[in-house]
N, C-alpha and C positions, 0 to 999 in steps of 0.2 A: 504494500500500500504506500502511495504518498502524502504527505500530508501539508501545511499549511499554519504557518502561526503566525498570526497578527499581533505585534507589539513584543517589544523586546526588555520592558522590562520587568520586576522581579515574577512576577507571575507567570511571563511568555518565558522565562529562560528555568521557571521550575517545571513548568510540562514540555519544553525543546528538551530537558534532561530524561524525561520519563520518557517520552518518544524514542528517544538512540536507544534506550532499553530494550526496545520492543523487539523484539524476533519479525522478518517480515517487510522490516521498513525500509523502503527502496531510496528512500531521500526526503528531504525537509526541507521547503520552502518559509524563510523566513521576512514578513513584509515589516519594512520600520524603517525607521527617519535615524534609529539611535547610535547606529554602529558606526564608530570613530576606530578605523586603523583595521590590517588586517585582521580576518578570522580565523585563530588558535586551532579551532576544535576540528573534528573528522570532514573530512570533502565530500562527503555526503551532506551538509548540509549547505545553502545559497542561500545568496540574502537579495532581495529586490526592495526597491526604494518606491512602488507603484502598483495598485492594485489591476492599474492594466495591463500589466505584466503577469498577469495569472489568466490562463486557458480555461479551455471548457471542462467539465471530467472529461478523463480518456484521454484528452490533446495532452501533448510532448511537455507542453508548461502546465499543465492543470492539476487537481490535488482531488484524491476519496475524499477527504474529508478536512476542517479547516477546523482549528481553535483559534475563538478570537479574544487574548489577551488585553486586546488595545484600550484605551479610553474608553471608562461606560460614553462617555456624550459622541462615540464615533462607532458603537455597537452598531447600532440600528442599518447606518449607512452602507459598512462592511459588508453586513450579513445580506443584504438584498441585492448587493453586487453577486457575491458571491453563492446565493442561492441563484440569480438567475442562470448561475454556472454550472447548475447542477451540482454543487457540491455541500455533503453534508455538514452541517454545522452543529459544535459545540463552543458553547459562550459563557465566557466567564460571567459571573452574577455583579450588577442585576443587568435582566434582559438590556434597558436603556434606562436612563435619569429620567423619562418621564414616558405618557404614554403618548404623547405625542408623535406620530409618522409610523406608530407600530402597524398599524391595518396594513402600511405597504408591504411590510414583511411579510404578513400572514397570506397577502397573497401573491406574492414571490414563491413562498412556500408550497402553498396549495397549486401553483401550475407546475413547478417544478418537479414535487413530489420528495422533496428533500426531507430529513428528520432532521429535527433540532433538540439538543439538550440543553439546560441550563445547569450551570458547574455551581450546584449548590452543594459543596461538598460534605458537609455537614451531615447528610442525611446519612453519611456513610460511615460516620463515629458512631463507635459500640455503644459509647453513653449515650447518644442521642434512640439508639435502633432498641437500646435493652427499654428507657421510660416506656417506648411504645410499648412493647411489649408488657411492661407492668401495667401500665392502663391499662391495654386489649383485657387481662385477665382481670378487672379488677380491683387491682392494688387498694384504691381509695375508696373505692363504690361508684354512688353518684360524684361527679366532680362539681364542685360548691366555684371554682374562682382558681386563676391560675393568674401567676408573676414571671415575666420574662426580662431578664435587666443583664445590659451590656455595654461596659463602657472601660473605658481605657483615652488617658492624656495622647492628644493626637501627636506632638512632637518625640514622645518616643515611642512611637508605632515604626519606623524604617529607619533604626541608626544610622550615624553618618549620611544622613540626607536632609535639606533642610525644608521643613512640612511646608512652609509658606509657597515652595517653587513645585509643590506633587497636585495633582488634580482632587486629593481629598479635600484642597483649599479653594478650589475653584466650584461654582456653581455652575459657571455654564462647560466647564471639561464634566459636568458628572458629577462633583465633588457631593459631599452629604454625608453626615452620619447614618442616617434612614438608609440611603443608599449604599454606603459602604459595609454596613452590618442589617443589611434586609437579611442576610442569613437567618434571624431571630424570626422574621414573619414567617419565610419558606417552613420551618420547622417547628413553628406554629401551626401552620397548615398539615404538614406532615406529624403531627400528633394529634390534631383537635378538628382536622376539617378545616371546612371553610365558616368563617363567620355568618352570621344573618346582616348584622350591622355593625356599623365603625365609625368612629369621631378620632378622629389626630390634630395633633399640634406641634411645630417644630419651628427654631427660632433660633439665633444667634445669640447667646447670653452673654459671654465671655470678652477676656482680651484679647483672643488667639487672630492672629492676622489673617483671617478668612474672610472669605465673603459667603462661604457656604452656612448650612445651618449644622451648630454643635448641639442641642438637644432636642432628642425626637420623643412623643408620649402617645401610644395609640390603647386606646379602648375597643376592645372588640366583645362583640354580643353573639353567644350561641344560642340553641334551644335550649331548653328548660331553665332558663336564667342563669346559666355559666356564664361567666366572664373572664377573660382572660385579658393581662394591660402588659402592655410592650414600652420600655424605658431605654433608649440608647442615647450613648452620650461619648465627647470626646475628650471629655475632662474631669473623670475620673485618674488622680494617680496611681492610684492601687489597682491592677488591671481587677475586672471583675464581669465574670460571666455564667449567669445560674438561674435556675429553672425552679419553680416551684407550686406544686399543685396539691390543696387542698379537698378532700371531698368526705361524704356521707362517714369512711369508714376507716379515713385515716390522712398522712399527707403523704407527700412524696418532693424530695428536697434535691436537687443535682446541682453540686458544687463542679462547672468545666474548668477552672482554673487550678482547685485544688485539689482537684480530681477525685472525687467525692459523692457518692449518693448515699443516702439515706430513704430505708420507706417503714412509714411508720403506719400497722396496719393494725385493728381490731385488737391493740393495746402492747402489739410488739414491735420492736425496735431492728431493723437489720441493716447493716454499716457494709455499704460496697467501695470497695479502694481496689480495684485492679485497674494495675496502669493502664492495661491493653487494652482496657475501653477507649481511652481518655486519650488516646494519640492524632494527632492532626497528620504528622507526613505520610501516613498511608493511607489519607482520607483522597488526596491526589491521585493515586496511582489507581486506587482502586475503582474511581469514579471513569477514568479514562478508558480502563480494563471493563467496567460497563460499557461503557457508551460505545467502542466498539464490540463488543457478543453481539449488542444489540440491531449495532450495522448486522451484523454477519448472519442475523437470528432474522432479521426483516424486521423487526421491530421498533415500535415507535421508543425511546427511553423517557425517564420519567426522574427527575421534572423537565416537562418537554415548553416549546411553546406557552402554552396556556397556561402553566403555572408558572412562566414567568412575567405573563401579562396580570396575572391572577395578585401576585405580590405586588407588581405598582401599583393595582387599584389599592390597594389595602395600603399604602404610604399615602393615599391623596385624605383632602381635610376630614370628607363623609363622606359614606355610600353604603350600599346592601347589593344583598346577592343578586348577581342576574344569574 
């Protein structure tokens, strides 16, 4: 297979690493503006400076399949070039900074026949895949209200770089808490469904030399009077990211930084601490290792399209299900 990375920084050079991995791979097309001085690595890989430098699938310059690292505010644009290319796409999260120009995708998509994933990788941490698995059976009962809170000081989020000059500071590159950590909604979704209804608010509080917004608050409404409230923020010092659901029969508490859950159930106490949940670098490879079976399987992957349009509506101010 060939493939295709959009954007070369730390995100496009941790899946170009996982890619040379792969058994199978004929070469790596990489598109970006960022490469200063020769390239180090295997000659199997090429760098173009142009998306019109990329062919149709099949042709001599064309790619199976694309991952697009680049700029969320450059997702949108990428991916309906490149779907009209016939080529599969996998996109790093989130789909794009707003929903705005998404319909042109969707139907790039639908004449093409292309599959798309959304690299919300998360879904693929142990700790995130076991909660479900305790709710499915359970755990708590009815769930009475659930807490999702993630946050972390944005200047030491990429050492040795300085946050003011990265697109997390930018609103119109993409930038956004909401956006940068929509991870939290996906996997709200991937535990709880979808909402009935939603109220958000997000806003600048701080000194940080941004123009984006540093804290996000969304309220979201299920059936039987569940609620669940999403808190992201980029100034928090103490990184901090955890999960916490309440119901009929007990709680259930996951500490992802400390690496830590707790379920406390019909008056018993049981303490999980294995690490092998709790790891992020295999959450990459393993996601990639889906998304292509699922090429290979015909299948659509999941979270495809729709749950990535599905997460913007749920960062906008209000809305309910359609």
């Amino acid at each position: 297979m060939r493939a295709l990375v959009a954007g070369f920084g730390s995100a496009g050079k941790r899946h170009l690493s996982n890619l040379l991995e792969l058994e199978g791979m004929e070469g790596v097309t990489v598109l970006t503006s960022r490469l200063s001085g020769e390239w180090s690595g295997p000659p199997s890989v090429k760098f173009i400076g142009s998306i019109d430098e990329v062919g149709k699938r099949g042709a001599p310059s064309g790619a199976d399949f694309a991952i697009l690292a680049n700029e969320t505010g450059k997702h949108l644009e990428t991916a309906v070039a490149l779907a009209k290319r016939g080529t599969d796409l996998f996109i790093e999260k989130p789909l794009s900074h707003s929903l705005e120009g998404v319909e042109s995708l969707v139907s790039a998509v639908r004449e093409s026949g292309v599959r798309v994933f959304i690299a919300y990788n998360m879904r693929f941490m142990g700790a995130i895949r076991r909660l479900k698995e305790e709710l499915k059976r359970g755990i708590v009962g009815a769930p009475y209200f659930a807490r999702i809170e993630a946050g972390q000081f944005l200047p030491h989020w990429r050492p040795g770089s300085d946050y003011r000059k990265g697109y997390s500071a930018s609103r119109e590159r993409g930038g956004g808490v909401h956006l940068d950590l929509s991870h939290e909604l996906d996997y709200m979704r991937f535990l709880f469904g979808d909402p009935l209804s939603w109220k958000t608010a997000r806003a600048g509080v701080s000194s940080l030399e941004i123009d984006s917004e540093d804290v996000f608050e969304g309220i979201y409404r299920y059936g039987d009077g569940f609620i669940c409230s999403v808190h992201l923020d980029y100034l928090q010092r103490r990184k901090t990211r955890k999960i916490i659901v309440v119901g009929s029969l007990g709680r259930l508490e996951c500490d992802l930084v400390e690496g830590r859950i707790v379920l406390e159930s019909r008056g018993e106490t049981e303490l999980i601490e294995d690490e092998s949940l709790f790891g992020l670098d295999g959450t990459y490879k393993d996601e990639l290792l889906y998304f292509l079976g699922a090429l290979k399987r015909g299948e659509d992957p999941e979270p495809g399209l729709f749950d990535g349009i599905a997460v913007l509506r749920l960062l906008e101010d209000s809305g309910v299900r359609q």
